[in-house]
mmCIF file of the N, C-alpha and C atoms, coordinates in Angstrom:
data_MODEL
# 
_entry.id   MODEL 
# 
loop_
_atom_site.group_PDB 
_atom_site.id 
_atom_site.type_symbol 
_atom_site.label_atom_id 
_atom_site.label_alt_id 
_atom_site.label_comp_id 
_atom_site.label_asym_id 
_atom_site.label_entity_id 
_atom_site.label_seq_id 
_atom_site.pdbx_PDB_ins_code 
_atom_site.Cartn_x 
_atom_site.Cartn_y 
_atom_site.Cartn_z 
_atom_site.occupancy 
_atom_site.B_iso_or_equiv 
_atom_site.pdbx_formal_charge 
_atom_site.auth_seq_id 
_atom_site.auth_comp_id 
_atom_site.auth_asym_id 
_atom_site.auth_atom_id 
_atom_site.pdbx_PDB_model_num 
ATOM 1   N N  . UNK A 1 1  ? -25.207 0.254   46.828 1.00 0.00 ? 1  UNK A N  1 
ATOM 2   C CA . UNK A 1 1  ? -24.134 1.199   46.997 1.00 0.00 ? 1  UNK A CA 1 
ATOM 3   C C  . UNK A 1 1  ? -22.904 0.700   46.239 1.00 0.00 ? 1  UNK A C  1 
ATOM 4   N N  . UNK A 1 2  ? -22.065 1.964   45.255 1.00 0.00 ? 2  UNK A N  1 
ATOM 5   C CA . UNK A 1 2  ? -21.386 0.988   45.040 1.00 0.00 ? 2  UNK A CA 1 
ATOM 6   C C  . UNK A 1 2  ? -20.024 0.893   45.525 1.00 0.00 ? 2  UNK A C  1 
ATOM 7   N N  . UNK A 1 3  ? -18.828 0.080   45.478 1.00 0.00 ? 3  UNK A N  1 
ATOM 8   C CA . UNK A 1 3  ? -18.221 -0.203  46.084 1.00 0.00 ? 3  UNK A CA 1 
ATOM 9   C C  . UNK A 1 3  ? -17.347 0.825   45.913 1.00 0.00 ? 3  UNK A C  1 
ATOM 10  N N  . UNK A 1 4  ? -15.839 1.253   46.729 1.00 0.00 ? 4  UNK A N  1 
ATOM 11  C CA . UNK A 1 4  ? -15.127 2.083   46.125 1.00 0.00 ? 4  UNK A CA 1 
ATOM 12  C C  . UNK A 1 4  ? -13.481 1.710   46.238 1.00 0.00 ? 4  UNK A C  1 
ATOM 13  N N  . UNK A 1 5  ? -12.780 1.492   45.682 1.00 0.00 ? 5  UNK A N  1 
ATOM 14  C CA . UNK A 1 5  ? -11.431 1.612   45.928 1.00 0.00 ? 5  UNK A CA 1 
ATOM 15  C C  . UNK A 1 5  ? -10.349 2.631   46.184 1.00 0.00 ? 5  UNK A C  1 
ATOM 16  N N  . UNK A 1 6  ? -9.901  2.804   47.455 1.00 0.00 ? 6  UNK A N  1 
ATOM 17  C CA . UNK A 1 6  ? -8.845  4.139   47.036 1.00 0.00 ? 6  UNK A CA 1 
ATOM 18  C C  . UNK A 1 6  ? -7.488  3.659   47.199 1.00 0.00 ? 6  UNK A C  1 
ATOM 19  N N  . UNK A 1 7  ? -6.635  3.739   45.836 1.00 0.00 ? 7  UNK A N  1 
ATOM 20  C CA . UNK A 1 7  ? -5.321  3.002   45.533 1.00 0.00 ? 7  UNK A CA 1 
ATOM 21  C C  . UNK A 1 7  ? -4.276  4.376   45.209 1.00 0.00 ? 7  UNK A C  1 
ATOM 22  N N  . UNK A 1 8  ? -5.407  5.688   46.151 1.00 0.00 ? 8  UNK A N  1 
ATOM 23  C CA . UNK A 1 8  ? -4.055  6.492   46.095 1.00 0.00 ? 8  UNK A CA 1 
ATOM 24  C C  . UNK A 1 8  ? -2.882  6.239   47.026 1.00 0.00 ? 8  UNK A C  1 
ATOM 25  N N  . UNK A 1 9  ? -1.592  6.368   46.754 1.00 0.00 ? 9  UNK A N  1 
ATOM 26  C CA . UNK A 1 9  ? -0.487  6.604   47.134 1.00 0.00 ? 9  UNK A CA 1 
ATOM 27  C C  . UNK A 1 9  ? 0.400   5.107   46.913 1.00 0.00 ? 9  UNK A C  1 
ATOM 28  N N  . UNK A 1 10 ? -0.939  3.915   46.181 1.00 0.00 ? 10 UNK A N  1 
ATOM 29  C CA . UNK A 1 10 ? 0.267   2.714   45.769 1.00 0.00 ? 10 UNK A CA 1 
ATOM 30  C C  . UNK A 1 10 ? 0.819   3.077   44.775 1.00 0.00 ? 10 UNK A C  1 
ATOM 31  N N  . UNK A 1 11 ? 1.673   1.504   44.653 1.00 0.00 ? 11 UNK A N  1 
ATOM 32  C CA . UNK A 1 11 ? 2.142   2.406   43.426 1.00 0.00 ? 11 UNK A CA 1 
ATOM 33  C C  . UNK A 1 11 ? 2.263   1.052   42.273 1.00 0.00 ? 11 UNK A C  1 
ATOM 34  N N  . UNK A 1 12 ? 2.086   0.390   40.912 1.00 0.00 ? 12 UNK A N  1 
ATOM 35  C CA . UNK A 1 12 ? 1.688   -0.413  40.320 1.00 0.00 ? 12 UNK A CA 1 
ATOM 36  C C  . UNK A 1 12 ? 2.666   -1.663  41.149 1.00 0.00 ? 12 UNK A C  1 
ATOM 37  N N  . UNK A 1 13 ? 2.219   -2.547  40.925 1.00 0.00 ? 13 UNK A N  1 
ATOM 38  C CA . UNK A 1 13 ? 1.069   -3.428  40.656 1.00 0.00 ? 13 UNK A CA 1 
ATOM 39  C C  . UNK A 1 13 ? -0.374  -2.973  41.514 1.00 0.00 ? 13 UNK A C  1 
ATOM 40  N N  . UNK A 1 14 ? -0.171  -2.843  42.500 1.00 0.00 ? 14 UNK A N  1 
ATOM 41  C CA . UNK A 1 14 ? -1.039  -2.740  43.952 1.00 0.00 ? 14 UNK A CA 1 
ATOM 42  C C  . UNK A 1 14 ? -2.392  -2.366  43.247 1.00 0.00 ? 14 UNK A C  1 
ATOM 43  N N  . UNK A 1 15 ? -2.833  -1.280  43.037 1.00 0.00 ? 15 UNK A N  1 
ATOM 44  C CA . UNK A 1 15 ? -4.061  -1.010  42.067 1.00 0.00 ? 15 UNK A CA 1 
ATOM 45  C C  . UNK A 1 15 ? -4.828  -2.393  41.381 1.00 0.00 ? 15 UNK A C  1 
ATOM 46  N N  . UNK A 1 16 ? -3.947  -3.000  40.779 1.00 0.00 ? 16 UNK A N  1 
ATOM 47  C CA . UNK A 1 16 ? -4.319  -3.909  39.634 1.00 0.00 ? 16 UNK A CA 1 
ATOM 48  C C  . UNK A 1 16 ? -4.812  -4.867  40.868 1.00 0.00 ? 16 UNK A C  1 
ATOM 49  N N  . UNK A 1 17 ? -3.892  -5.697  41.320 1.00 0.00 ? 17 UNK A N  1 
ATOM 50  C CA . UNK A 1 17 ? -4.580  -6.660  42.771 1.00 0.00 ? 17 UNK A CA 1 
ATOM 51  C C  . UNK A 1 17 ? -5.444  -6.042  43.064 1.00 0.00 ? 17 UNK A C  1 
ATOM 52  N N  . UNK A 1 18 ? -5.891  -5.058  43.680 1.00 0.00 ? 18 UNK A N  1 
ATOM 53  C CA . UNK A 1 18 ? -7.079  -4.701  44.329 1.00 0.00 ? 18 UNK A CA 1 
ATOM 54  C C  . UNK A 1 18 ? -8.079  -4.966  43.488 1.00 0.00 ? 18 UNK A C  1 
ATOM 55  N N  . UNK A 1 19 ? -8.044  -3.988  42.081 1.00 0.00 ? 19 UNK A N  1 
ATOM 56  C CA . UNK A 1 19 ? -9.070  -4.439  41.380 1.00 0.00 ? 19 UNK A CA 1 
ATOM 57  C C  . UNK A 1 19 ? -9.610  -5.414  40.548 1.00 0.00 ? 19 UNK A C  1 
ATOM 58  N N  . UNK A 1 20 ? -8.742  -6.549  40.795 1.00 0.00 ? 20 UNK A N  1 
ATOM 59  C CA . UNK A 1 20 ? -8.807  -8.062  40.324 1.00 0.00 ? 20 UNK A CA 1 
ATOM 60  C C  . UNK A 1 20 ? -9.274  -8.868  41.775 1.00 0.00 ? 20 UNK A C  1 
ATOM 61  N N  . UNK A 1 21 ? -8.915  -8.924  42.628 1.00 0.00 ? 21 UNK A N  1 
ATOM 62  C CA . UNK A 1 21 ? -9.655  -9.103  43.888 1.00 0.00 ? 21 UNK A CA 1 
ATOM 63  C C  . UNK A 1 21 ? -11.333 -8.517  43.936 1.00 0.00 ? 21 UNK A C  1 
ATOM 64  N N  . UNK A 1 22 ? -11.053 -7.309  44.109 1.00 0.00 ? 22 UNK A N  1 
ATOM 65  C CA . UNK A 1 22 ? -12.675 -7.276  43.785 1.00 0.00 ? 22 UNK A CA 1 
ATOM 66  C C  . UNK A 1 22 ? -13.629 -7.756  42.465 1.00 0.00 ? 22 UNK A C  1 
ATOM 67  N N  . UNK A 1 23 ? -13.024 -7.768  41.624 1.00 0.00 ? 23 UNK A N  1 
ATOM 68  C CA . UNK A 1 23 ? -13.380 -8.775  40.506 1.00 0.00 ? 23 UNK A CA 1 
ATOM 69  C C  . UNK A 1 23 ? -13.348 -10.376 40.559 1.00 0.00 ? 23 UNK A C  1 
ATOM 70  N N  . UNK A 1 24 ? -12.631 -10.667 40.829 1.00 0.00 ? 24 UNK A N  1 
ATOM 71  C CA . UNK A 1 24 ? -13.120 -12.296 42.123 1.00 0.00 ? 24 UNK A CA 1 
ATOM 72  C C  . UNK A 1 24 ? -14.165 -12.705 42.639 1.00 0.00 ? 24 UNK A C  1 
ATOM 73  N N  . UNK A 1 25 ? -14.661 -11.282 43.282 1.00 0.00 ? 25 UNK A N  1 
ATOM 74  C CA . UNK A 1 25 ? -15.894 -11.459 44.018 1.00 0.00 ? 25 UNK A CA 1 
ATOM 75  C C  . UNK A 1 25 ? -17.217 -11.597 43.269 1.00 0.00 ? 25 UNK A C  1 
ATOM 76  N N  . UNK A 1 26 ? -16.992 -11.062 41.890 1.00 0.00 ? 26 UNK A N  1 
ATOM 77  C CA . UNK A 1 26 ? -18.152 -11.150 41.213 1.00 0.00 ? 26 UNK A CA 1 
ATOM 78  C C  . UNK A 1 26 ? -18.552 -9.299  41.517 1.00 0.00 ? 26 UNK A C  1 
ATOM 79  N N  . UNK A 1 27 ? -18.281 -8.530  41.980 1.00 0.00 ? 27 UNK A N  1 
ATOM 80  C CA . UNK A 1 27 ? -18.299 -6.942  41.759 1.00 0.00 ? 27 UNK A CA 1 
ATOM 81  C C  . UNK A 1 27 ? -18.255 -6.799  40.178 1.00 0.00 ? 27 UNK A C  1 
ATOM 82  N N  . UNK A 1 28 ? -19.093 -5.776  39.920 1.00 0.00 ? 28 UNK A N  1 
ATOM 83  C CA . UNK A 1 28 ? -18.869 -5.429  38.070 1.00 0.00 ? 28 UNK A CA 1 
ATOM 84  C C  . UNK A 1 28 ? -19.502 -3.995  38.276 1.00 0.00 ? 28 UNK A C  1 
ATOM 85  N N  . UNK A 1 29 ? -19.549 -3.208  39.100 1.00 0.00 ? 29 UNK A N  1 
ATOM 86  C CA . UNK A 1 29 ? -20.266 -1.723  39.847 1.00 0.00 ? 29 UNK A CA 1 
ATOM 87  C C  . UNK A 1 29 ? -19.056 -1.424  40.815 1.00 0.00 ? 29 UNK A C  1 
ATOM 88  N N  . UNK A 1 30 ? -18.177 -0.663  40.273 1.00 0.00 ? 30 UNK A N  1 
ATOM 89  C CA . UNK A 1 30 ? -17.398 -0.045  41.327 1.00 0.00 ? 30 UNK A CA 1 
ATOM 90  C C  . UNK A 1 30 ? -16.302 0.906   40.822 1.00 0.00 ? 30 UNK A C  1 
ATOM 91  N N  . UNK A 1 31 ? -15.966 1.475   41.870 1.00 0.00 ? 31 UNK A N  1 
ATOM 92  C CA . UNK A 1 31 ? -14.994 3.213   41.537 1.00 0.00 ? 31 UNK A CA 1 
ATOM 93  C C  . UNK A 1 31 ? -13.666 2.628   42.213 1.00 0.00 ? 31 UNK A C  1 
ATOM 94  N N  . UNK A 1 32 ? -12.682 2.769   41.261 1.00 0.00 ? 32 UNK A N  1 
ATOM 95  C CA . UNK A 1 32 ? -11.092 3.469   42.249 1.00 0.00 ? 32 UNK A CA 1 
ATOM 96  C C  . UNK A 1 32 ? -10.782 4.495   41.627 1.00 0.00 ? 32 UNK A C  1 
ATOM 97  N N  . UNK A 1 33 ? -9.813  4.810   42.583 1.00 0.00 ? 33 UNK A N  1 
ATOM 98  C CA . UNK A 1 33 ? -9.592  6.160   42.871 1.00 0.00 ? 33 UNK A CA 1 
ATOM 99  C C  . UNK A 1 33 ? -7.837  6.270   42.504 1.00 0.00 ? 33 UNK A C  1 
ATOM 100 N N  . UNK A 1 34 ? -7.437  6.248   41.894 1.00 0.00 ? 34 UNK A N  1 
ATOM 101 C CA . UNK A 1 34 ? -5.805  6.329   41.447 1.00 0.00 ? 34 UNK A CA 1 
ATOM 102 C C  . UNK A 1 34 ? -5.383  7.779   41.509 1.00 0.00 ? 34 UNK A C  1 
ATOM 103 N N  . UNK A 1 35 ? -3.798  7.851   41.695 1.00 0.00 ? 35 UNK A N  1 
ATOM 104 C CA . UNK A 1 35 ? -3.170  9.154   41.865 1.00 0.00 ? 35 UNK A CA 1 
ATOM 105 C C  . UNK A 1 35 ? -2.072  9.109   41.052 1.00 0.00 ? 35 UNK A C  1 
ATOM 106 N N  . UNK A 1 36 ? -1.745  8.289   40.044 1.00 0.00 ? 36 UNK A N  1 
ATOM 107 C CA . UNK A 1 36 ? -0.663  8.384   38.650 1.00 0.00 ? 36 UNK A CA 1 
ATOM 108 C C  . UNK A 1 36 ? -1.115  7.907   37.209 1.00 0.00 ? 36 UNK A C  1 
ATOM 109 N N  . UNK A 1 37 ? -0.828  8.398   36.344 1.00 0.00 ? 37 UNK A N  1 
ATOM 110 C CA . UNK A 1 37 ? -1.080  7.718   35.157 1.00 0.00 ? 37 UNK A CA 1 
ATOM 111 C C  . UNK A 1 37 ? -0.804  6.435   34.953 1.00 0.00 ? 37 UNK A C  1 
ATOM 112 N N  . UNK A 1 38 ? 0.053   5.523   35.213 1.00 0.00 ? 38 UNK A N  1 
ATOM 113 C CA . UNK A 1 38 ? 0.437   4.606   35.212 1.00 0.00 ? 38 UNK A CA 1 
ATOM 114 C C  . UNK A 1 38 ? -0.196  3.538   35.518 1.00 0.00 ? 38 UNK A C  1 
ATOM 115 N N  . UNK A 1 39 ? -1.080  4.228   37.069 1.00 0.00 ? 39 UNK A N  1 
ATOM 116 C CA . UNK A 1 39 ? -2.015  2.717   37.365 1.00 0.00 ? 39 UNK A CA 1 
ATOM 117 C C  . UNK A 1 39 ? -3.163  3.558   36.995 1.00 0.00 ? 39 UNK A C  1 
ATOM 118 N N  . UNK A 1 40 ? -3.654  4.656   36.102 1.00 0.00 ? 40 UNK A N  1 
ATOM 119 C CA . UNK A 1 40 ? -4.981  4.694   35.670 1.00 0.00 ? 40 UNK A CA 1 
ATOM 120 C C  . UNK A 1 40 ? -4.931  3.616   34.429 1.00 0.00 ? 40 UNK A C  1 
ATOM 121 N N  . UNK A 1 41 ? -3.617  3.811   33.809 1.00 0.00 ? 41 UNK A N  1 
ATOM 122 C CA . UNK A 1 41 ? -3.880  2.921   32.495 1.00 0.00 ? 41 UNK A CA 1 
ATOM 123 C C  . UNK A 1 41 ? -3.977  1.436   32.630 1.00 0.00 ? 41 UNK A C  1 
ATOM 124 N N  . UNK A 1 42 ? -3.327  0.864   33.613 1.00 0.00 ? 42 UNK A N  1 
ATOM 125 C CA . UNK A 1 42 ? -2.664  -0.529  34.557 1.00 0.00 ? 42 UNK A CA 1 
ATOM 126 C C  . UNK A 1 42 ? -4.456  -0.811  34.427 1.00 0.00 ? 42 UNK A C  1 
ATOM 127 N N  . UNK A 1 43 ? -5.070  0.110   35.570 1.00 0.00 ? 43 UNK A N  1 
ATOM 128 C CA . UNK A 1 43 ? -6.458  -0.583  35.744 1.00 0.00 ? 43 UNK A CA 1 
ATOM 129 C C  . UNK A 1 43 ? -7.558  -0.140  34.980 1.00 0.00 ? 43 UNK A C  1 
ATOM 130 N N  . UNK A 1 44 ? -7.419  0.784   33.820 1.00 0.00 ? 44 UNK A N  1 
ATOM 131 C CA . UNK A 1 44 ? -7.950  0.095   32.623 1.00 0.00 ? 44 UNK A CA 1 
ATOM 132 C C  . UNK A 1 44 ? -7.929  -0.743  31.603 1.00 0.00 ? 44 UNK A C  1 
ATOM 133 N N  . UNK A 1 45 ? -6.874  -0.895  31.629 1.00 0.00 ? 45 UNK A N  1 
ATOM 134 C CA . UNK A 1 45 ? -6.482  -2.529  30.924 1.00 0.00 ? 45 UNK A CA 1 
ATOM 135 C C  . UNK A 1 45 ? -6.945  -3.601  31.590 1.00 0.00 ? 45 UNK A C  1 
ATOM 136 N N  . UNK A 1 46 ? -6.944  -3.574  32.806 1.00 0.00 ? 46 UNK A N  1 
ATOM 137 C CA . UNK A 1 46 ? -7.369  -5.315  33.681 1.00 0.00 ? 46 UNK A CA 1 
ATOM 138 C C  . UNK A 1 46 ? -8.836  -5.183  33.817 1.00 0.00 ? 46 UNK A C  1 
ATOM 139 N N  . UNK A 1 47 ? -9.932  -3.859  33.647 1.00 0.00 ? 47 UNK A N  1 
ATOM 140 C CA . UNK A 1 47 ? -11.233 -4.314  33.553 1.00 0.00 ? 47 UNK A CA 1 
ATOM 141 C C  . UNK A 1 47 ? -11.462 -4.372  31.960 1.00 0.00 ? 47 UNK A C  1 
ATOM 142 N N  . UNK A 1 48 ? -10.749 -3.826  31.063 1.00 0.00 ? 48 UNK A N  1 
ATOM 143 C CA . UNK A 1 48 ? -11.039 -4.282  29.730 1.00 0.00 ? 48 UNK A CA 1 
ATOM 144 C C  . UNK A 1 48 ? -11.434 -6.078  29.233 1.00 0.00 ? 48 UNK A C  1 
ATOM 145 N N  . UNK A 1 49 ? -10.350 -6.013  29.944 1.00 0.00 ? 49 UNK A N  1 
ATOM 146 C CA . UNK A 1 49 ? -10.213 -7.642  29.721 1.00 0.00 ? 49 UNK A CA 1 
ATOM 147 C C  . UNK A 1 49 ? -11.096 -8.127  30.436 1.00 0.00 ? 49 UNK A C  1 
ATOM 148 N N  . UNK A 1 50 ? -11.733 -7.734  31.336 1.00 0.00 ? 50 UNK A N  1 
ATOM 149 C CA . UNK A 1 50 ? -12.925 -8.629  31.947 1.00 0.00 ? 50 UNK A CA 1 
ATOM 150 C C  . UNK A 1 50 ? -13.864 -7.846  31.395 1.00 0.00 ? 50 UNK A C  1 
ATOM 151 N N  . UNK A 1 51 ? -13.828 -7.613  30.492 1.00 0.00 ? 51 UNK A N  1 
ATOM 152 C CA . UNK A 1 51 ? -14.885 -7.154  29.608 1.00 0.00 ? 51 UNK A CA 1 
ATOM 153 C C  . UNK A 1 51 ? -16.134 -6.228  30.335 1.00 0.00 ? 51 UNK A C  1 
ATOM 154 N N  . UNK A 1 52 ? -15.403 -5.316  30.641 1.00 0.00 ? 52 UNK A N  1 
ATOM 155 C CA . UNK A 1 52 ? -15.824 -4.095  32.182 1.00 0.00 ? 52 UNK A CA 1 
ATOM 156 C C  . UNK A 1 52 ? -15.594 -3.104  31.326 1.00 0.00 ? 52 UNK A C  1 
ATOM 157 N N  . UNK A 1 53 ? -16.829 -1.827  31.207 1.00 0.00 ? 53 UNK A N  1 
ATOM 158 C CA . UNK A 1 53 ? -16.545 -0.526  30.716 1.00 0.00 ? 53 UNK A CA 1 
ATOM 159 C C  . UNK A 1 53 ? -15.507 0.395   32.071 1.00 0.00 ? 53 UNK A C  1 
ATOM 160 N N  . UNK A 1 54 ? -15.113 1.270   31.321 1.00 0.00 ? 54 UNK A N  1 
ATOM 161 C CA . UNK A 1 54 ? -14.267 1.953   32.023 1.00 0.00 ? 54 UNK A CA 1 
ATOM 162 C C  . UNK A 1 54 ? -14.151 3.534   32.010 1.00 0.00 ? 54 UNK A C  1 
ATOM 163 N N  . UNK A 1 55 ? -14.956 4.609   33.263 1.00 0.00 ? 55 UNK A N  1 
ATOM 164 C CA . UNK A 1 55 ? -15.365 6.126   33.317 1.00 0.00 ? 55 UNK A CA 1 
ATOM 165 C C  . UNK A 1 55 ? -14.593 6.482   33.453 1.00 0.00 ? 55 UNK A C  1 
ATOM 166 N N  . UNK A 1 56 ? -13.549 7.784   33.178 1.00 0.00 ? 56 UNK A N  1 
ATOM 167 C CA . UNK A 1 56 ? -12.340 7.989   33.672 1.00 0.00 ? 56 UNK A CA 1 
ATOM 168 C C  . UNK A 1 56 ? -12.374 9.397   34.389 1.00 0.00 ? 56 UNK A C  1 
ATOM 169 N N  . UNK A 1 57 ? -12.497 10.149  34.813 1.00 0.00 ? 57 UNK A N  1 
ATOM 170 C CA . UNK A 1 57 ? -12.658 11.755  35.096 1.00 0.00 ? 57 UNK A CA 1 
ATOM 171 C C  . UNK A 1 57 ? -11.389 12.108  35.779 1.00 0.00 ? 57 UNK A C  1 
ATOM 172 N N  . UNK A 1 58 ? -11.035 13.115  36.024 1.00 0.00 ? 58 UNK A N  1 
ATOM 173 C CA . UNK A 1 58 ? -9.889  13.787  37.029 1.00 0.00 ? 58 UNK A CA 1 
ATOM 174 C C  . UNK A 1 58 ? -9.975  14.573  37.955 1.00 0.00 ? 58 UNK A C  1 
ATOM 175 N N  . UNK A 1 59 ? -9.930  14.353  38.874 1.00 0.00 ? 59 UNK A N  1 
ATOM 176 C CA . UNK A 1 59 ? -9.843  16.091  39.677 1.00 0.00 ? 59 UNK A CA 1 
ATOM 177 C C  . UNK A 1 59 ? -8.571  16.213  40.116 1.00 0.00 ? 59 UNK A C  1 
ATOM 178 N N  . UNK A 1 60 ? -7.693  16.972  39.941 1.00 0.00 ? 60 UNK A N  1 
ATOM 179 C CA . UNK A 1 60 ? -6.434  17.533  40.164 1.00 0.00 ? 60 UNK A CA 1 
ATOM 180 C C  . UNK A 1 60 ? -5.662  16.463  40.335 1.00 0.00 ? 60 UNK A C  1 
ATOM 181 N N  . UNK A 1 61 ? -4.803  15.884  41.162 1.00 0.00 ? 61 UNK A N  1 
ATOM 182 C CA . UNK A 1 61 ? -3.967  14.754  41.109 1.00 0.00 ? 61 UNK A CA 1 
ATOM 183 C C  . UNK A 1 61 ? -4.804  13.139  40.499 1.00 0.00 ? 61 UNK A C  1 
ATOM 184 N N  . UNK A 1 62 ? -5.841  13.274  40.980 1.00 0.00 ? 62 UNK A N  1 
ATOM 185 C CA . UNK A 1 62 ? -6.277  12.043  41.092 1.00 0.00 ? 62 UNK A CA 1 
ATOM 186 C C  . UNK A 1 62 ? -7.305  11.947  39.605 1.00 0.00 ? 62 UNK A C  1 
ATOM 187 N N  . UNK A 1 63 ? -7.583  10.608  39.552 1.00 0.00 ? 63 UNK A N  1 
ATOM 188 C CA . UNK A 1 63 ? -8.081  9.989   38.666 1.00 0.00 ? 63 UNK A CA 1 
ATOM 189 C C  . UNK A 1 63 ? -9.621  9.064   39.496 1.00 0.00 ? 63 UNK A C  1 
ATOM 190 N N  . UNK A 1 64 ? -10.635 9.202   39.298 1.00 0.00 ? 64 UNK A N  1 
ATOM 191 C CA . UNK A 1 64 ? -11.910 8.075   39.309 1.00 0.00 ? 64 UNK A CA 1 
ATOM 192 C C  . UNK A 1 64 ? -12.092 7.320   38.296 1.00 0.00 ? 64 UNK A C  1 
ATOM 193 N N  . UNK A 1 65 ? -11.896 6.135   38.562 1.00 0.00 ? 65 UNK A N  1 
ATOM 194 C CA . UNK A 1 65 ? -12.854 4.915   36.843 1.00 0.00 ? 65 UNK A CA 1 
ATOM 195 C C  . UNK A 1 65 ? -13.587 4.064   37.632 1.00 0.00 ? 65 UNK A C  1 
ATOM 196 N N  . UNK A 1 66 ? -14.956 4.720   36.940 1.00 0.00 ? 66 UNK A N  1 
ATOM 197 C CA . UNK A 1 66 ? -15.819 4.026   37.278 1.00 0.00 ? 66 UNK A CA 1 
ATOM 198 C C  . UNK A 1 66 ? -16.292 2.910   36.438 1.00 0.00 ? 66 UNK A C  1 
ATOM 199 N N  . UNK A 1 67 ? -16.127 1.356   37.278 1.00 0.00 ? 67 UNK A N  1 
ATOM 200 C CA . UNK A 1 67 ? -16.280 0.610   36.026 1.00 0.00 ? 67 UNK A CA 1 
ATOM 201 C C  . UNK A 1 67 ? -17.791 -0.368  36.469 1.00 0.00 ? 67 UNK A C  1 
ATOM 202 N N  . UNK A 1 68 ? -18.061 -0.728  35.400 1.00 0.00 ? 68 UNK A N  1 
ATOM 203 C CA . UNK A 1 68 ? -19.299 -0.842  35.297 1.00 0.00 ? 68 UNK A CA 1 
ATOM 204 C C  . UNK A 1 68 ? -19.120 -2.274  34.218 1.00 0.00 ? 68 UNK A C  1 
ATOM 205 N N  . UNK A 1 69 ? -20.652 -3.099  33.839 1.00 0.00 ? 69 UNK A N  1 
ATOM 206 C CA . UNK A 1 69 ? -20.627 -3.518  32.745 1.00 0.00 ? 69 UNK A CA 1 
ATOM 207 C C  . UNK A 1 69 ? -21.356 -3.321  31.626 1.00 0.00 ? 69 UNK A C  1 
ATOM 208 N N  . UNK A 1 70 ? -20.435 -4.226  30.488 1.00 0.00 ? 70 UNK A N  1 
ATOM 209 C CA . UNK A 1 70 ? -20.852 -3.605  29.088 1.00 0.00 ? 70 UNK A CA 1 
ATOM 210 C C  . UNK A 1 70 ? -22.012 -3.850  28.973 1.00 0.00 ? 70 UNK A C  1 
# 
C-alpha cells in the first residue's frame, strides 16, 4: 500500500519535512497531497534530488505527486 501524505493547509517549509522524513525511512512509493503552488514545486525539488520521479495531477485546489523511483 502506498503511503500517503496530506500537507494540505501547511504552508512551506512543512511539506518539505514531511517528505524528507518519510524519505529517511527509506519510502521511495508514496503520494502527497499539497494545496499551493509553492509547496508543489518545494516538494518537487526535494524528491528530485533524491533522485525520486515526480507525478503531478490536480483536482481543483489541490495537487497529488506521486513519487516513485527512477
Amino acid at each position: 500500500m502506498t503511503e500517503r501524505i496530506d500537507a494540505t493547509g501547511l504552508s512551506c517549509p512543512q511539506p518539505v519535512i514531511l517528505v524528507r522524513n518519510i524519505m529517511k525511512k527509506g519510502v521511495t512509493d508514496f503520494e502527497v497531497i499539497v494545496d499551493s503552488e509553492v509547496a508543489k514545486e518545494n516538494v518537487i525539488r526535494s524528491v528530485a534530488k533524491n533522485n525520486l520521479n515526480a507525478d503531478i495531477s490536480s483536482n481543483g485546489d489541490t495537487f497529488t505527486i506521486k513519487v516513485c523511483k527512477r
